[in-house]
C-alpha positions in Angstrom: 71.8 83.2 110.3 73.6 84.3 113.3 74.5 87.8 113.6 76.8 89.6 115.5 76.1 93.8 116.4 79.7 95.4 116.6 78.0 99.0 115.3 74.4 101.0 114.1 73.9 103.3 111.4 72.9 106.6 112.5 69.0 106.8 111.8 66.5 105.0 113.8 62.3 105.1 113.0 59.9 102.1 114.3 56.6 101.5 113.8 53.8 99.5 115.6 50.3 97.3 114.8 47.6 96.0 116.6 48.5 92.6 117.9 46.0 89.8 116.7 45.2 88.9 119.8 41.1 88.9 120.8 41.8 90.7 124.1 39.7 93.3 125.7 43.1 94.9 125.9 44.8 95.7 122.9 48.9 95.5 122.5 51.0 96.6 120.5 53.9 95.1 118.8 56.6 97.4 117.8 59.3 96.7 115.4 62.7 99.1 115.6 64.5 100.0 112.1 68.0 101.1 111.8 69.9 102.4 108.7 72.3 104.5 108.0 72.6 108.4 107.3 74.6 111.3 107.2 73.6 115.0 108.3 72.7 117.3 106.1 73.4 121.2 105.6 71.0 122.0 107.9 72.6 119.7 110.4 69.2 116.8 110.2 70.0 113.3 109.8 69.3 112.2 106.3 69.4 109.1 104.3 71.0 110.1 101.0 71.0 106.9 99.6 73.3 104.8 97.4 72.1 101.3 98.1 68.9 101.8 99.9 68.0 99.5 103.3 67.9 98.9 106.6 67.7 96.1 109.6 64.6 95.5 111.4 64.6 94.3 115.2 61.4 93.3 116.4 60.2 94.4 119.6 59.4 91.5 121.2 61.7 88.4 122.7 65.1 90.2 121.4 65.5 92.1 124.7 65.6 95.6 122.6 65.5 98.9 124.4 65.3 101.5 122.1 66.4 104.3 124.5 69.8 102.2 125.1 70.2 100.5 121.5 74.0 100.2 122.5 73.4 97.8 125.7 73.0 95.3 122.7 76.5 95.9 120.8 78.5 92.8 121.0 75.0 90.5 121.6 74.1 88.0 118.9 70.8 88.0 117.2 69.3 84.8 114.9 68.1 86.9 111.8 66.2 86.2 108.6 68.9 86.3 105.4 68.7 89.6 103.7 66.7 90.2 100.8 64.7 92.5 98.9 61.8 94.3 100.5 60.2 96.7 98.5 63.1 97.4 96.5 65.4 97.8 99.9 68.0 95.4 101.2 66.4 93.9 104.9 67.0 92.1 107.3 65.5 91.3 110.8 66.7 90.3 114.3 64.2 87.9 115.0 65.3 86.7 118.7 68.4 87.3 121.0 71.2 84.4 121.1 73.7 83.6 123.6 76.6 85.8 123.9 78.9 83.1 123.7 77.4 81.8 120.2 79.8 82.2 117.1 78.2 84.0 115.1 78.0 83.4 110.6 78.0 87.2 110.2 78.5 90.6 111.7 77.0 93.9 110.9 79.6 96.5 111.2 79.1 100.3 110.0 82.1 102.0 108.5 82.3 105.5 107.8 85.5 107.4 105.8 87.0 108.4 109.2 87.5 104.3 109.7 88.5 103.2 106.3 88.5 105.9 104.5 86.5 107.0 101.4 85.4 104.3 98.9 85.7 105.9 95.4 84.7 103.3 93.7 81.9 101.3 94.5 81.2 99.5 91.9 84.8 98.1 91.5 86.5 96.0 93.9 86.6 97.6 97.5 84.8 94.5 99.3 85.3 90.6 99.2 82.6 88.8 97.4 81.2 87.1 101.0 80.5 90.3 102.2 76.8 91.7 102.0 75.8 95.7 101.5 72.8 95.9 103.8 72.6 99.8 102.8 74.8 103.0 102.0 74.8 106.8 102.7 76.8 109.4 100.4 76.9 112.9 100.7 80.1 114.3 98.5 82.8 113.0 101.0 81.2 111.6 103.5 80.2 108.1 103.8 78.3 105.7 106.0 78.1 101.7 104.9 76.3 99.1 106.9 77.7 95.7 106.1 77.2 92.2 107.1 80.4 90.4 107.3 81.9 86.9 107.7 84.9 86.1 109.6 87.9 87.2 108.0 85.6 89.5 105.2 87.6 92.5 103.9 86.9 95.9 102.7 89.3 98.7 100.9 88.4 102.1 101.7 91.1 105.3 100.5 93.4 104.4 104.2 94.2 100.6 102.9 92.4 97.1 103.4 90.6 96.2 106.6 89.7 92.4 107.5 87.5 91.6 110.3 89.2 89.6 112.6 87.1 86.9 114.3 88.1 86.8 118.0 87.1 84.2 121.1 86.6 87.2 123.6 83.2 88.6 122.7 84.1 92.2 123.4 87.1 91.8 120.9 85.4 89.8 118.1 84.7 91.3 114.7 86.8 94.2 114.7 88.2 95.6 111.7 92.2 95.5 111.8 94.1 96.9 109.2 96.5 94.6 107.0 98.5 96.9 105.5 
């Protein structure tokens, strides 16, 4: 699946192993996770999960810097599908793309200040080709990291957003309003 990054969530952790290698000198392979969040009362970034999950970008052969993770915004990554790990939705970025691939999907995080609050999320506020990767909630306040097809649409409290499939990278996969 070919995925393209128009936005993050707010909360990044990574973690890192012992390669397998038999080297006298011992690497390590990091692997970058990204989900999203919301800050709490005492102004810390916390999870407070709906749908619990998160993408995974592994460390090597994607071209990730973790200090810049917004030098890859607009770049398209082959990824695994997303499934269940440990009773979280995943996915991973397995290797960079050209930028000039079309992508199947893109990940996009909404918030209520883009779409507006979605009140009911169990009901109808997404089309059925669009995937919930993971979602924050904390009494108004909202942030939902989706993977979307061309022309995918959600319905937040401001009206009904597609995303709009574009041939100019820097353009394509933005959410336009259609009401």
């Amino acid at each position: 699946m070919l995925v393209r990054v128009k936005s993050f969530g707010s909360i990044w952790w990574s973690r890192r192993k012992k390669s397998s290698s038999r080297d006298a000198a011992v690497e390590y392979l990091w692997a970058f996770y990204n989900a999203t969040g919301l800050l709490s009362s005492r102004n810390n970034l916390r999870h407070f999960s709906k749908i619990r999950g998160h993408l995974r970008i592994n460390g090597k052969g994607v071209g990730f810097n973790p200090h810049h993770p917004t030098k890859v915004l607009n770049c398209v990554f082959e990824c695994t599908p997303l499934h269940v790990w440990n009773g979280k939705n995943a996915f991973t970025a397995v290797r960079r793309r050209s930028y000039l691939e079309r992508p199947h999907r893109y990940l996009v995080v909404v918030n209520e200040v883009d779409i507006g609050f979605v009140d009911d999320l169990k009901g109808e506020w997404h089309s059925s080709d669009v995937k919930i990767v993971t979602l924050s909630q904390r009494e108004t306040r909202q942030q939902i990291m989706l993977l979307m097809p061309p022309f995918g649409w959600v319905r937040g409290s401001q009206g009904v957003f597609t995303l709009q499939p574009s041939s100019v990278p820097e353009h394509d996969g933005k959410l336009h309003s259609v009401e």
